[in-house]
Structures are given as C-alpha cells and as structure tokens.
N, CA, C and O of each residue as an XYZ file, in Angstrom:
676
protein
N     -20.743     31.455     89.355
C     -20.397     30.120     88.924
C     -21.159     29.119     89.776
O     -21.112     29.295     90.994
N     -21.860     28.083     89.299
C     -22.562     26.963     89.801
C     -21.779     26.080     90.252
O     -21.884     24.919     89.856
N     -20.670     26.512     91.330
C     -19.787     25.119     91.485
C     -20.043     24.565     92.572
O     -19.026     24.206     93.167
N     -21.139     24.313     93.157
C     -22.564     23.191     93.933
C     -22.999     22.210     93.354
O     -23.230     21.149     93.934
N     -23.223     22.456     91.829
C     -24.044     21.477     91.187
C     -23.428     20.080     90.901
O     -22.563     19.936     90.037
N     -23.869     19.127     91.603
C     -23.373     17.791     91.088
C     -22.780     17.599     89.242
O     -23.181     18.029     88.161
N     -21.626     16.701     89.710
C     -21.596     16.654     88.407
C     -22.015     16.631     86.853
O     -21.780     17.439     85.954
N     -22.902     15.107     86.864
C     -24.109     14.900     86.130
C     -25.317     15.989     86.132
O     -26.240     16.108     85.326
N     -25.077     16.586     87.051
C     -26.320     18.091     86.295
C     -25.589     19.070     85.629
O     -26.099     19.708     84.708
N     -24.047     19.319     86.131
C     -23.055     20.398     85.452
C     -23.052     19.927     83.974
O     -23.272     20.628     82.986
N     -22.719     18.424     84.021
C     -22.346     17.987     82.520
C     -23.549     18.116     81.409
O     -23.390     18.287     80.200
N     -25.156     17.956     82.327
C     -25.968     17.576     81.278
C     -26.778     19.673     80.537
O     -27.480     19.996     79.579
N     -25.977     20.614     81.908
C     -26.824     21.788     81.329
C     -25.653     22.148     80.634
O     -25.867     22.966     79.739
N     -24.030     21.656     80.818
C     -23.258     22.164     79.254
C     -23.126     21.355     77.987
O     -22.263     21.442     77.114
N     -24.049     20.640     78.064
C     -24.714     19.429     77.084
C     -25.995     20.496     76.104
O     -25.937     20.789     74.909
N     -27.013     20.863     77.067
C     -28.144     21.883     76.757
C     -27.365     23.249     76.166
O     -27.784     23.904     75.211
N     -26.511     23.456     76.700
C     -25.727     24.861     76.218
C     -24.840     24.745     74.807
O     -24.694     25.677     74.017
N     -24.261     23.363     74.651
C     -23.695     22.902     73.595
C     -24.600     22.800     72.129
O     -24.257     23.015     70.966
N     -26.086     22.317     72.806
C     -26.777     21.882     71.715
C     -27.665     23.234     71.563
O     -27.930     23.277     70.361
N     -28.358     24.558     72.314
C     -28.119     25.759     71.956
C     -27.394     26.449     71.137
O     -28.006     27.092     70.285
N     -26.163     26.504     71.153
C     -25.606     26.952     70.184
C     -25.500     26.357     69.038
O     -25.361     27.141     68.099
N     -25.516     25.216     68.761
C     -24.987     24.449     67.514
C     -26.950     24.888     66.471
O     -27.026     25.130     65.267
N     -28.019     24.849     67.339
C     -29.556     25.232     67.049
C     -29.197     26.773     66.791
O     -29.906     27.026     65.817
N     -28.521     27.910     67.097
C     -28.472     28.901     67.039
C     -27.345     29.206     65.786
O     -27.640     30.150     65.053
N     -26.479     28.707     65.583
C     -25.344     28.345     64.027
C     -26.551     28.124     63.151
O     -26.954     29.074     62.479
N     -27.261     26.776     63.085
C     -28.338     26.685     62.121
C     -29.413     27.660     62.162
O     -29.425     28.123     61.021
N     -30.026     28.045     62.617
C     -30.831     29.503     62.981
C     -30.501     30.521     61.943
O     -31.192     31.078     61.090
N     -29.095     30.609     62.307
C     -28.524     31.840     61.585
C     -28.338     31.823     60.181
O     -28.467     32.713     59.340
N     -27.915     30.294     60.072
C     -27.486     29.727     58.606
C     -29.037     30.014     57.562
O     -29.121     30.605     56.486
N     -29.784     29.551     58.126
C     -31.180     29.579     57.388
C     -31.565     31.144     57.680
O     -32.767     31.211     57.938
N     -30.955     32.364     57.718
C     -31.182     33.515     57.581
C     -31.957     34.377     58.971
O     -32.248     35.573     58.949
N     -32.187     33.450     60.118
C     -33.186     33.173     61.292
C     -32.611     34.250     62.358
O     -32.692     33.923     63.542
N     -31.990     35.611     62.016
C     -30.412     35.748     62.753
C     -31.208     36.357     64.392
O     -30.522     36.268     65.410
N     -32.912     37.051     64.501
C     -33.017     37.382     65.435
C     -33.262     35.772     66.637
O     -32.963     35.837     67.830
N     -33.584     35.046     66.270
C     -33.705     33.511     66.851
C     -32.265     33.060     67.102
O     -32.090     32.555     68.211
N     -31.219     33.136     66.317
C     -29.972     33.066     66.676
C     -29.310     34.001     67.487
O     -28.277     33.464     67.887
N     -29.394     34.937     67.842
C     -29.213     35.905     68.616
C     -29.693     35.733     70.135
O     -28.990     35.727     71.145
N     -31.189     35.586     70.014
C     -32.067     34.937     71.107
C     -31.314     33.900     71.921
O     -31.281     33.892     73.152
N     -30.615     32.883     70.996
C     -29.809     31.713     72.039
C     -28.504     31.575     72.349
O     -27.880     30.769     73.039
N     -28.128     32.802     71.510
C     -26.573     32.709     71.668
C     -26.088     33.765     72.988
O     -24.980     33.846     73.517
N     -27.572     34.658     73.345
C     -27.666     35.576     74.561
C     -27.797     34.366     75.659
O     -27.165     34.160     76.695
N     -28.611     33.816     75.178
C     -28.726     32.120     76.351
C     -28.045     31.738     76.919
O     -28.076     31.503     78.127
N     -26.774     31.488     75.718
C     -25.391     30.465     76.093
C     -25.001     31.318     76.403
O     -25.306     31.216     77.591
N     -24.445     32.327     76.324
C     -23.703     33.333     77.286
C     -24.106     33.525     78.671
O     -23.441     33.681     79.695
N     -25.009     33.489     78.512
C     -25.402     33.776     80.324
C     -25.462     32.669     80.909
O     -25.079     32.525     82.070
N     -26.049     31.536     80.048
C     -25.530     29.875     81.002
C     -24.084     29.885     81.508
O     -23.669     29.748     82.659
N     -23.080     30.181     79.781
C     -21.830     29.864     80.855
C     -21.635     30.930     81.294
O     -20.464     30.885     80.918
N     -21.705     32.000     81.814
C     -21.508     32.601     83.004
C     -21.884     32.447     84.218
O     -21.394     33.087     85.149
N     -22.979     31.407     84.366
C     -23.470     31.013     85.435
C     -23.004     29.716     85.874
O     -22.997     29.303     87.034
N     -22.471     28.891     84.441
C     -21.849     27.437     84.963
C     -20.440     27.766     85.137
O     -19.657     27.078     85.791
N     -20.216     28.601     84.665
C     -18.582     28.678     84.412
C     -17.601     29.533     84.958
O     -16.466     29.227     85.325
N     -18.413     31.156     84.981
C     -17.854     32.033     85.604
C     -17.394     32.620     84.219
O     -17.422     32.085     83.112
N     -16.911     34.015     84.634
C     -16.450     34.809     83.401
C     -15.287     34.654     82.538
O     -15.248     34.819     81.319
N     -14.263     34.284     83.393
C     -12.774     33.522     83.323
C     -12.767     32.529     82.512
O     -11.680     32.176     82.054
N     -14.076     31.773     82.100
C     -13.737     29.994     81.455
C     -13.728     30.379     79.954
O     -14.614     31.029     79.400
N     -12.697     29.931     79.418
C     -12.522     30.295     77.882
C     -14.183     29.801     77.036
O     -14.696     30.293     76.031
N     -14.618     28.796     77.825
C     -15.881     28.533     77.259
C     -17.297     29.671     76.991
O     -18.122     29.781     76.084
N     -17.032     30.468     78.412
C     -17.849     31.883     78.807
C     -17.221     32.838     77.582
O     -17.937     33.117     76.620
N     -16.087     33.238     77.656
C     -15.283     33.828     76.384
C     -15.817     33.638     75.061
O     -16.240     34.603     74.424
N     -15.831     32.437     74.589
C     -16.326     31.963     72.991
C     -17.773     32.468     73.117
O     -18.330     33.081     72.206
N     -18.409     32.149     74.413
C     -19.750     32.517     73.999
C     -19.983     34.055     74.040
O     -20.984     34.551     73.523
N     -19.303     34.585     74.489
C     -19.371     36.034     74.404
C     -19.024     36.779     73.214
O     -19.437     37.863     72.801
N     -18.078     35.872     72.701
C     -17.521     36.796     71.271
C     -18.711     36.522     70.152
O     -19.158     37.426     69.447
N     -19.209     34.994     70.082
C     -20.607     34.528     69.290
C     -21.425     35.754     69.713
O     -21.300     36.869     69.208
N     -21.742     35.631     70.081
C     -22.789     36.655     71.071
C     -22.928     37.997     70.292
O     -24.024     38.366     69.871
N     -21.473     38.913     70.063
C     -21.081     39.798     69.840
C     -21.578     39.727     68.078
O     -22.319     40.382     67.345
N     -20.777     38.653     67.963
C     -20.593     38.337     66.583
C     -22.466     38.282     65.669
O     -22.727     38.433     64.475
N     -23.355     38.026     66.781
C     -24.435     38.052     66.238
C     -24.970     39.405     66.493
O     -25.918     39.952     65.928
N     -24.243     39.840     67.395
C     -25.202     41.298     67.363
C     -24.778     42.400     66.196
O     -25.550     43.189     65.651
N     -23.522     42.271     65.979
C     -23.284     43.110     64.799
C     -23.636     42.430     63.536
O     -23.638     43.116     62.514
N     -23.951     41.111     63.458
C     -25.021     40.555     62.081
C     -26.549     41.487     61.787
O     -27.189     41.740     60.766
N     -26.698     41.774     63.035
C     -28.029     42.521     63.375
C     -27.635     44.209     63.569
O     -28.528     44.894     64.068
N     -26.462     44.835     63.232
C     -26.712     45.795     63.232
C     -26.464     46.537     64.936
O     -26.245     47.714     65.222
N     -26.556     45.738     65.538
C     -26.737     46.156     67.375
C     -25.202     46.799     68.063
O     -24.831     46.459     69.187
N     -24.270     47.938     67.030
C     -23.463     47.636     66.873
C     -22.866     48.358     68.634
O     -21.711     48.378     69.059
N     -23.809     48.737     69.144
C     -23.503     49.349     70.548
C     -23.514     48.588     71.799
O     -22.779     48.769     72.769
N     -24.624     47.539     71.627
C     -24.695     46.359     72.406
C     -23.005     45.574     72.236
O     -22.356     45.760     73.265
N     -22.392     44.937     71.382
C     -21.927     44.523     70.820
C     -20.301     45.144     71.106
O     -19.388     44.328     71.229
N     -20.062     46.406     71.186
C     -19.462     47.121     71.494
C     -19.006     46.994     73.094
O     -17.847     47.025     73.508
N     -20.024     46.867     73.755
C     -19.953     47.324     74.799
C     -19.837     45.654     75.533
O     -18.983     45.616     76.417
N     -20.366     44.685     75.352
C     -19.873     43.343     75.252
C     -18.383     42.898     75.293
O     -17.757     42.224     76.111
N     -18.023     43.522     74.101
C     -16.540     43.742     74.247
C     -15.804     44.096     74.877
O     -14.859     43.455     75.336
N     -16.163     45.614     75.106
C     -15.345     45.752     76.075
C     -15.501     45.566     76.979
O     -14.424     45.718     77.557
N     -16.696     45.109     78.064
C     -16.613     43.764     78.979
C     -15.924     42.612     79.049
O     -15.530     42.037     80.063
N     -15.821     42.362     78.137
C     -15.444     41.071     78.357
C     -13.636     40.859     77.568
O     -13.167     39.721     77.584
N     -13.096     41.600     77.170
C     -11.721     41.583     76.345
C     -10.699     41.628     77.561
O      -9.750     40.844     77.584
N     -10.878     42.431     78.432
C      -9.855     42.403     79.269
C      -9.830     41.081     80.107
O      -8.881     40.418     80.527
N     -11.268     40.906     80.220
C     -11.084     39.291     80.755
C     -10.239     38.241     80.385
O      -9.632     37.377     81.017
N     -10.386     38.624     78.814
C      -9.604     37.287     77.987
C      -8.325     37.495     77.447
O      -7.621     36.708     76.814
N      -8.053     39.012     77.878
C      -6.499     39.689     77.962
C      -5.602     38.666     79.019
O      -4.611     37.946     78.898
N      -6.662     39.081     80.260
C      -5.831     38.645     81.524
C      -5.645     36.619     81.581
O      -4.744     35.842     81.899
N      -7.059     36.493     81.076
C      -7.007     34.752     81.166
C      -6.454     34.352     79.891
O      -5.966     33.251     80.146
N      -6.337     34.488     79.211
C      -6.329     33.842     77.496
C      -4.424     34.685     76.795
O      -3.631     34.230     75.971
N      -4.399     35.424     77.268
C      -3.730     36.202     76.768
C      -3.483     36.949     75.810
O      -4.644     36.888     75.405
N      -2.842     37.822     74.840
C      -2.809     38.532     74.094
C      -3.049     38.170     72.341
O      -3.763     38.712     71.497
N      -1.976     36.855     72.264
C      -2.152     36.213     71.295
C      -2.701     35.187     71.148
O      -2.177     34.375     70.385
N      -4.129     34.798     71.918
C      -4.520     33.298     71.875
C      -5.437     34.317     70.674
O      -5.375     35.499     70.335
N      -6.183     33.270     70.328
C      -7.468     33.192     68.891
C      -8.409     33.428     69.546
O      -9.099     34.163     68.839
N      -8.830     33.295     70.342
C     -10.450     33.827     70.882
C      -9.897     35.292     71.171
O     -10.591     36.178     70.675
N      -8.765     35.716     71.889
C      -8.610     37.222     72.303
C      -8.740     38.023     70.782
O      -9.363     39.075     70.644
N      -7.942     37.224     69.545
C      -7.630     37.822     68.344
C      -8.927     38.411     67.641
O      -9.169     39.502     67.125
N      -9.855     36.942     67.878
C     -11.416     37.381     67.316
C     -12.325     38.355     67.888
O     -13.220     38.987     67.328
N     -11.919     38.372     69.178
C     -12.815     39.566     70.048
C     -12.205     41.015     69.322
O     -12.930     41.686     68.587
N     -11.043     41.335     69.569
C     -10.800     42.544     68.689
C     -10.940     42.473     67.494
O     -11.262     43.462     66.837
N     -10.732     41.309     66.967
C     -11.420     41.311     65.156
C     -13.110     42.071     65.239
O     -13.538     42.926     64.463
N     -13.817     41.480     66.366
C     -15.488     41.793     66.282
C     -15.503     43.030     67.175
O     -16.500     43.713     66.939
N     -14.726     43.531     68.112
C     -14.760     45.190     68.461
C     -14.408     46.319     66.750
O     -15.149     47.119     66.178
N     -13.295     45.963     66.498
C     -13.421     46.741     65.572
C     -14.382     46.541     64.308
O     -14.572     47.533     63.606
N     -14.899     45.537     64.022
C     -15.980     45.385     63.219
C     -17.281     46.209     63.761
O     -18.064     46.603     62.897
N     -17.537     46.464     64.965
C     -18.573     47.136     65.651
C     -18.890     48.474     65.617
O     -19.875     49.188     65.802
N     -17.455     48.603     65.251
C     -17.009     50.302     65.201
C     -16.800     50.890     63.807
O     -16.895     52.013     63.312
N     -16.464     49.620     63.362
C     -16.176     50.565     61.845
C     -17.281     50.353     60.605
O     -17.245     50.852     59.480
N     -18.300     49.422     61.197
C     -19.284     49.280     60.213
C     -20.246     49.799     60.777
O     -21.088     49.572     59.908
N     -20.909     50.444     61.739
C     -21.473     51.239     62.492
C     -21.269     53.072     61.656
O     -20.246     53.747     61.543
N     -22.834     53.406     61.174
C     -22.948     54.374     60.407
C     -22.637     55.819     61.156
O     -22.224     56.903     60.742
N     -23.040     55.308     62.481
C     -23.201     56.678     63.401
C     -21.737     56.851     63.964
O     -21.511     57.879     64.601
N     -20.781     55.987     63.795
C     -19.806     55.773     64.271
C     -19.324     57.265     64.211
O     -20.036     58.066     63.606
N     -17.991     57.755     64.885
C     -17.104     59.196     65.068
C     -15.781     58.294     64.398
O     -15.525     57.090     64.398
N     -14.936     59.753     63.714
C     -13.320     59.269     62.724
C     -12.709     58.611     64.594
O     -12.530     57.515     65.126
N     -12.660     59.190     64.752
C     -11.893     58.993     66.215
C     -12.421     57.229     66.350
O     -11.456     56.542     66.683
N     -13.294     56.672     66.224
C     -13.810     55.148     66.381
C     -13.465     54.470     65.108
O     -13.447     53.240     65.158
N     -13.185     55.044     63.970
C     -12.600     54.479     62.997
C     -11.394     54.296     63.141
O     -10.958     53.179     62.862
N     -10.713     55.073     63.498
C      -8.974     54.802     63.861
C      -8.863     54.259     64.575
O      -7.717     53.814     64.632
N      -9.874     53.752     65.798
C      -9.697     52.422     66.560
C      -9.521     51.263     66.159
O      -8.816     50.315     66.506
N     -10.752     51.592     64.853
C     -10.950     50.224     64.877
C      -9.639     49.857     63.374
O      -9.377     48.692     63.073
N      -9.160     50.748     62.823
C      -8.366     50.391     61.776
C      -6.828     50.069     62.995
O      -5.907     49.464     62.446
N      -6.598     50.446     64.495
C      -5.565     50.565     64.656
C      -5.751     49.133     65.836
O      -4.791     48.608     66.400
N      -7.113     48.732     66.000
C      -7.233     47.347     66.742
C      -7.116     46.274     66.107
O      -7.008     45.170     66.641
N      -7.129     46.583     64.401
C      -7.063     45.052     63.510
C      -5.656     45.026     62.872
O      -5.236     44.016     62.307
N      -4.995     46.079     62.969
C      -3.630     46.507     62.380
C      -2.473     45.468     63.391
O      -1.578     44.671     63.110
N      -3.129     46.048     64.787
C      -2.133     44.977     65.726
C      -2.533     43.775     66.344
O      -2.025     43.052     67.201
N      -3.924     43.740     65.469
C      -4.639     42.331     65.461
C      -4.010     41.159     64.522
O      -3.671     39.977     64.576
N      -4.076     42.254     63.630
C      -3.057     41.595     62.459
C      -1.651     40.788     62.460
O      -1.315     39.631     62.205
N      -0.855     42.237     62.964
C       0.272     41.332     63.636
C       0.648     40.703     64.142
O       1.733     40.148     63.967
N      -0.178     40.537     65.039
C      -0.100     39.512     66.357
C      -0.311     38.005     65.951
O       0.142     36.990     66.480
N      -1.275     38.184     64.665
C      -1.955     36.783     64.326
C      -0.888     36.792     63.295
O      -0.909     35.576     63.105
N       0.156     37.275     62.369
C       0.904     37.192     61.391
C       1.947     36.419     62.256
O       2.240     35.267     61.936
N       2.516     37.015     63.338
C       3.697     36.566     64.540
C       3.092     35.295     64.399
O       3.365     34.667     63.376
N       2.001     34.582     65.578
C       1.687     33.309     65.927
C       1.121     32.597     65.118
O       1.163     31.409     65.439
N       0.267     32.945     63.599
C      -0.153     31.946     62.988
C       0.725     31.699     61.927
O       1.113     30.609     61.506
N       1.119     33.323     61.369
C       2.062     32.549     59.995
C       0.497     33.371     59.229
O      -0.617     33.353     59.752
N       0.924     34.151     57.658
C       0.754     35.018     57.122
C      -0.663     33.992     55.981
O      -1.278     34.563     55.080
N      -0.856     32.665     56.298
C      -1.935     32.068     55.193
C      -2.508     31.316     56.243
O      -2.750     30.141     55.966
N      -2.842     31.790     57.617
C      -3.582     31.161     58.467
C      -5.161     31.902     57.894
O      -5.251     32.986     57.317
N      -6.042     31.188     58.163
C      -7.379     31.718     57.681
C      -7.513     32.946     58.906
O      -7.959     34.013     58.485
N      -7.182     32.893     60.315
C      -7.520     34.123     61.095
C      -6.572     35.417     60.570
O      -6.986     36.576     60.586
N      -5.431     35.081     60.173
C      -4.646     36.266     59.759
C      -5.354     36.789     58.437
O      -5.523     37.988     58.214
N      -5.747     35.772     57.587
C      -6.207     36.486     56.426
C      -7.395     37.433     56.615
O      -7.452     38.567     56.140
N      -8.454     36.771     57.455
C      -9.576     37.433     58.035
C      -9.680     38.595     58.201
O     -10.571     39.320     57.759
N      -8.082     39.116     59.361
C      -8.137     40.126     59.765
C      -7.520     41.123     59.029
O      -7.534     42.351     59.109
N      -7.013     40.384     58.346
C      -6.120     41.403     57.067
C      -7.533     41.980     56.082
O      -7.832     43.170     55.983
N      -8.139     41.055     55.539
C      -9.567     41.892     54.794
C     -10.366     42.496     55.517
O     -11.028     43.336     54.907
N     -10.566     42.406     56.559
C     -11.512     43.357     57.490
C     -10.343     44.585     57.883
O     -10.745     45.586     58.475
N      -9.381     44.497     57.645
C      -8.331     45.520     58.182
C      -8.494     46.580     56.578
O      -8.684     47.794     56.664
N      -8.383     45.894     55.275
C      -8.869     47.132     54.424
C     -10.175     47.533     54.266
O     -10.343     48.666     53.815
N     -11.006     46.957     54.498
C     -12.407     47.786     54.812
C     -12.461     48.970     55.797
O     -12.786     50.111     55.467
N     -12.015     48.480     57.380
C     -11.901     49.822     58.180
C     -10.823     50.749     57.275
O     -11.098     51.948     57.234
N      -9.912     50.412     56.721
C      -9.310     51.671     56.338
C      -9.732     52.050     55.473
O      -9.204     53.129     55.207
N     -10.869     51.624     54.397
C     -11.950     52.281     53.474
C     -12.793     52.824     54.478
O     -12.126     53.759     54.921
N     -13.565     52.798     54.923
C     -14.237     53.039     55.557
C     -13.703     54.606     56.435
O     -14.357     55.647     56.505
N     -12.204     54.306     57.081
C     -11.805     55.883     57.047
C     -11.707     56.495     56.258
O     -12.487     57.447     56.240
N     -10.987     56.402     55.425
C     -11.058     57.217     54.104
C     -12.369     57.752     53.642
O     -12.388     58.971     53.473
N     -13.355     57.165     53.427
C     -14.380     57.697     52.882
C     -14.818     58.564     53.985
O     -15.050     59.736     53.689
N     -14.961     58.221     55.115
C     -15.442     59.540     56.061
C     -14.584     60.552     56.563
O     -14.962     61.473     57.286
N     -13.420     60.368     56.168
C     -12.131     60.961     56.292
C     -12.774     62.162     54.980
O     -13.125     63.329     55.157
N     -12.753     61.316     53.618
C     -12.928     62.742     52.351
C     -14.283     63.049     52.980
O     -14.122     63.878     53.876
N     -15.408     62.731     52.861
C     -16.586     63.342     53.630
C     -16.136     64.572     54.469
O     -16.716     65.644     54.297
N     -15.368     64.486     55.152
C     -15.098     65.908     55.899
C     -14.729     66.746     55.640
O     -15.036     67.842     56.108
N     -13.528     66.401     54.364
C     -12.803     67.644     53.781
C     -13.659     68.585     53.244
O     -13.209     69.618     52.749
C-alpha cells in the first residue's frame, strides 16, 4: 500500500485507475476483450499498490479482472485469482456483501464453463452458486438482478453436470 504518497498524487493515480477501467468497459464493449483485459490487470495491481488487498476497491478490481479472464477463456488464471483473493473479501466484506456474492458467482463460472474441467469441479461450482444463491435470495429478495443472475448461471452448471455426468455413464 502507497500510504506515503501525498494526497493529491493518491487522489490523481485513483483518478488514472478510475478512468482505466471505465477505457477497459468500452474496450470490451466494442469486442476489444484482449485490450480490456490488458487494463483491467492494470487496475488491479494499481489498487493493490494504492490500496492494499483489504480495500473493497482492490476487491472489485479483482473480480473485473477475473471476470475478463473467463471472457477470454483463461479459465485457470481466473480460478486461481479467486481463490486469492475470496477469502480476503470473506474476512473484509463478509459473506453476504455483493462483491463477495460475484466473486463466487465468477469462481464457479471458471469451473463450470471450463472444457477440461473434472465432475468433482462441476459440483463445486453447481454447489458455490446454489449457496450463492441463497445467500443473495436471504439479503436481496428473490427479483434482485444479482439473485436472478445467479439463479441462471446456477442452471447452466447443473447442465453442464449432467451432460458430463451422462458422458460417463
């Protein structure tokens, strides 16, 4: 954490980090996703350096982060991001805040859309959005857009077992 840096330089490089990402959203939007990827690795490592790992700000950029690497397929990078960084936002953020909810929304997305994936990583990931689910059903209420989210990504992983589930039989 940069906590030396005068104010007015703290404020103006999470100014540069702000306007990074918002260039890296449009990036992506216009189909650009390895250039969006490129800066959203940026902002992550800025705020880890302005912020420390702990700042819910470091958090968001980590889950973006994530969130672009499995746009790209990177579903091991991405994976492993996660689980870096989830317990962080276990311990700071807690269980049911929305950034913790989305990080396990994008771990199990990592795992269950991932071709090389093992059944054993599918039942993770159908059993990380199941009590992802709930958790966001408890605190948001059942027509919040994050509960719905995780509810449709929650029947895909369980397609997704199934089909490699009959594959085996």
């Amino acid at each position: 954490m940069i906590a030396s840096l005068p104010e007015d330089v703290a404020a103006a490089e999470r100014d540069i980090l702000n306007l990074q990402n918002n260039l890296a959203i449009t990036y992506r939007k216009l189909g650009l996703d390895e250039k969006a990827l490129r800066l959203k690795r940026e902002v992550y490592s800025g705020r880890l350096k302005l912020h420390g790992e702990e700042h819910p700000e470091t958090l968001i950029a980590a889950n973006n982060c994530a969130s672009s690497l499995i746009s790209l397929e990177h579903f091991e990078e991405a994976r492993s991001l996660m689980r870096e960084t989830m317990p962080v936002a276990r311990r700071v953020l807690g269980e049911s805040h929305a950034v913790m909810l989305k990080m396990r929304w994008n771990y199990a997305l990592a795992l269950y859309r991932d071709d090389a994936t093992t059944l054993d990583d599918l039942r993770e990931a159908v059993t990380t959005l199941e009590d992802a689910g709930r958790i966001a059903r408890r605190v948001f209420g059942g027509m919040h857009p994050l509960t719905s989210d995780i509810e449709e990504y929650l029947q895909e992983a369980r397609a997704a077992l199934r089909a490699r589930s009959a594959s085996l039989e």
